[in-house]
C-alpha positions in Angstrom: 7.6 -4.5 265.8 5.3 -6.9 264.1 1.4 -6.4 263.4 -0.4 -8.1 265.8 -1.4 -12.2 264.8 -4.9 -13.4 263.4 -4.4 -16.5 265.2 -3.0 -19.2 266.7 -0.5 -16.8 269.0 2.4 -18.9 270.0 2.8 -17.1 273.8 -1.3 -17.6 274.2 -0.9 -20.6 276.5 1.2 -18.5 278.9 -1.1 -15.7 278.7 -4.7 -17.9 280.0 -2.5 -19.8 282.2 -1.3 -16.5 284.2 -3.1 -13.3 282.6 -0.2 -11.2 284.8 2.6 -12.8 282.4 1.0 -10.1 279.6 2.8 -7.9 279.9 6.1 -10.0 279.9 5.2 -12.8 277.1 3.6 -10.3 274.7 5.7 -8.9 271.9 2.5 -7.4 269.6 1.4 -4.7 271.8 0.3 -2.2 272.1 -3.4 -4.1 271.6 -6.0 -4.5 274.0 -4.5 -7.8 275.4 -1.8 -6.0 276.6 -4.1 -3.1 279.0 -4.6 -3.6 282.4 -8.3 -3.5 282.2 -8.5 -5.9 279.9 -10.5 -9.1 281.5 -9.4 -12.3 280.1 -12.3 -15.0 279.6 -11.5 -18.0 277.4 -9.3 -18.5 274.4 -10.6 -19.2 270.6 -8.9 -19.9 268.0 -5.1 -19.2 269.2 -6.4 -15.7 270.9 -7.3 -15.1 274.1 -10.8 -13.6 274.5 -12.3 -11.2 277.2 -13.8 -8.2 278.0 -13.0 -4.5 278.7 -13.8 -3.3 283.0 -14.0 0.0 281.3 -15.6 -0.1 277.9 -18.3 -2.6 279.0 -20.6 -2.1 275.6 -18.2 -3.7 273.3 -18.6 -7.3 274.8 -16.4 -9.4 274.4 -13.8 -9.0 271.7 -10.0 -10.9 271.5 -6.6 -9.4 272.8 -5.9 -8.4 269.2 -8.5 -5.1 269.0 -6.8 -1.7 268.7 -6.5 0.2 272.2 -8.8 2.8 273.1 -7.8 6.5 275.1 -8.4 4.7 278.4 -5.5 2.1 277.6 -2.9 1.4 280.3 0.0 -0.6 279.5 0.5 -4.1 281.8 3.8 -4.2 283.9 5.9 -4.7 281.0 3.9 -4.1 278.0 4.9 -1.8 275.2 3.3 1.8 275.0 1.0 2.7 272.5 3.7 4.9 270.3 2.9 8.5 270.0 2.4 10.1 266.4 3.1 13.9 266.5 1.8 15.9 263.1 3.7 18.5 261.7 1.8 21.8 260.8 3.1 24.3 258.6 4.1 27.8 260.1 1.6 30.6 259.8 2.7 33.6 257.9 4.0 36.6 260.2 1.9 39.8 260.2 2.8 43.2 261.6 1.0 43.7 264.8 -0.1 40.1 265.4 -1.2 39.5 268.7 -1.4 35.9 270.6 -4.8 35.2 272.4 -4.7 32.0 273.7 -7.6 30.3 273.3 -10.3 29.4 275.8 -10.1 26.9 278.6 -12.5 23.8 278.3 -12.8 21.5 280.9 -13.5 17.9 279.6 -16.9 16.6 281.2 -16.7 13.7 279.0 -17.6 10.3 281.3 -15.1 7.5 280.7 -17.0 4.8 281.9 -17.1 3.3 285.7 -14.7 0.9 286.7 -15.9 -2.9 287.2 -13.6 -4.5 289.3 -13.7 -7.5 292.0 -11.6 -7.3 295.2 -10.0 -10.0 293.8 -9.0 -8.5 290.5 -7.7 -5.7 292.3 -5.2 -7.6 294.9 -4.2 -9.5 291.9 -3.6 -6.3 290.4 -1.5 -5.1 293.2 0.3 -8.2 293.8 1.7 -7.9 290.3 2.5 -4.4 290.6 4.5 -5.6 294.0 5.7 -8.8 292.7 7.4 -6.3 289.4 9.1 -4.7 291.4 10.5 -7.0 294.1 13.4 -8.2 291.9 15.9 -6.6 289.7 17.4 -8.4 287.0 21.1 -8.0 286.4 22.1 -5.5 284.5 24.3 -7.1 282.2 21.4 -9.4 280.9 18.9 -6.1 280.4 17.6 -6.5 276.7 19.2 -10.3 276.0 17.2 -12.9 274.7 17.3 -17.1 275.4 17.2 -18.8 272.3 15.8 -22.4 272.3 17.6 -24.2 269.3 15.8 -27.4 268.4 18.6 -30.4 266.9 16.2 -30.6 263.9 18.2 -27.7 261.8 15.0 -27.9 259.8 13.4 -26.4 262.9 13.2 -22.8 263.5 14.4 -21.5 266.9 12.2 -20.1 269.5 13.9 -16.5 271.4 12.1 -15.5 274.3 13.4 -12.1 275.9 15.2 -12.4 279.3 13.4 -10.5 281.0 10.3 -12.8 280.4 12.3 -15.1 281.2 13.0 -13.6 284.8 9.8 -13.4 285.4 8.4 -16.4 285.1 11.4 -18.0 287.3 10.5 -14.6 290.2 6.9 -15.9 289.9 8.2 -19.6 290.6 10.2 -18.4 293.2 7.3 -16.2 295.1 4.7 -19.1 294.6 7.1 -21.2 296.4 7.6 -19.1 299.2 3.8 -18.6 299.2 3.2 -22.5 299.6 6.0 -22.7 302.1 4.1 -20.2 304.6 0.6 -21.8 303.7 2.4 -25.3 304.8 3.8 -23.6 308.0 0.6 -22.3 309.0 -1.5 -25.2 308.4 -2.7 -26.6 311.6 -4.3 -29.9 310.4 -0.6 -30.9 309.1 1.9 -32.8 311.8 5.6 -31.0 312.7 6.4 -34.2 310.7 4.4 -33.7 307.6 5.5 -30.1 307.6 9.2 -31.6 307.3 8.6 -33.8 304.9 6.9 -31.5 302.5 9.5 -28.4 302.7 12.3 -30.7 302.0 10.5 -31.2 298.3 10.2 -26.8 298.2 13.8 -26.9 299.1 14.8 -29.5 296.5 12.9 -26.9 294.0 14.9 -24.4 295.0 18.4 -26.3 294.8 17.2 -27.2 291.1 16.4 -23.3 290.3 20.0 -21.7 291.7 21.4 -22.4 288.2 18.6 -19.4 287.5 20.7 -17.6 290.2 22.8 -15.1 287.6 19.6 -13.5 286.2 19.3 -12.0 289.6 21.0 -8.4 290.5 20.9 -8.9 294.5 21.8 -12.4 295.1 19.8 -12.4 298.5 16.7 -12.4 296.4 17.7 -15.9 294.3 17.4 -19.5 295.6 19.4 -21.4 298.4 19.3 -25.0 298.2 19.9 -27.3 301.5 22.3 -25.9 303.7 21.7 -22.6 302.4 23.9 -23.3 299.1 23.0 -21.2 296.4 
């Protein structure tokens, strides 16, 4: 896996556009960027910048700082890796016995948790929204490669199931608007019309995204219910 980047991240416009895409976009984890509590403020320099709901006295630091015991891992995110030690074996003795040793119970505080109610519905929604849609199984671990024409270019992979993602997001947002449309009382039965027939051209130009999906009930239908 590759050390994390000093700046200038290439998936860093994804990540202040949508801090739930994380998880998905980030391939340098684990790193602070990638935890759940991480608060994202403002980006400098190619990073994105924010601050910890936990570990409020470090300020504000970018996504690239080392994780801490309290890190949790984004839908999506990599683990930090576990390092076991190796210790040598103790010499046998006659009449050894075992005492195991003493109980303690950790009293240690590990901070209080600052969180809005709307950090926290976000925070569910993506939890939800993860685990609404399955992608296929024969794309599981593929990757889309964007090949420029310029052979002097280098190509861009992005894994599929970021990929996924993003089009599941497109797909929920759209369903989302379609319901606030339907529900809005200041709009006329004709306006209402008029503006779902643009969601349902959106969703008769995303079918071709249609194979990603392992149900297809849970892709996109075009006019006439086409998918």
């Amino acid at each position: 896996m590759p050390g994390a980047p000093l700046e200038n991240c290439p998936d860093v416009e994804d990540c202040i556009a949508d801090p739930s895409e994380i998880g998905h976009v980030c391939t340098y984890g684990p790193l602070c960027g990638t935890c759940v509590v991480y608060r994202v403020l403002e980006t400098r320099r190619g990073l994105l910048l924010g601050t910890c709901r936990i570990r409020t006295d470090r300020g504000e630091f970018p996504c690239t700082a080392p994780v801490c015991d309290s890190y949790q891992a984004r839908a999506g995110a990599q683990p930090p890796p576990l390092v076991t030690i190796a210790k040598a074996p103790r010499p046998r003795r006659e009449r050894e016995f075992y005492e195991p040793p003493p109980r303690v119970r950790d009293t240690r505080p590990v901070g209080e948790l600052e969180m809005t109610r709307d950090e926290l519905k976000a925070l569910l929604r993506e939890a939800i929204e993860e685990n609404a849609s399955g992608l296929a199984q024969k794309w599981e671990g593929g990757v889309a490669v964007l090949k420029p024409a310029d052979p002097s270019l280098q190509p861009k992979e992005l894994p599929l199931t970021a990929l996924f993602h993003k089009v599941v997001m497109i797909r929920d947002k759209l369903r989302v608007l379609e319901q606030k449309i339907n529900a809005n009382g200041k709009l006329s039965d004709t306006e209402k019309v008029d503006l779902q027939s643009y969601i349902t051209g959106c969703y008769g130009s995303l079918t071709t995204f249609n194979v990603l999906f392992r149900e297809r009930d849970d892709g996109f239908k075009g006019s006439g219910g086409k998918e």
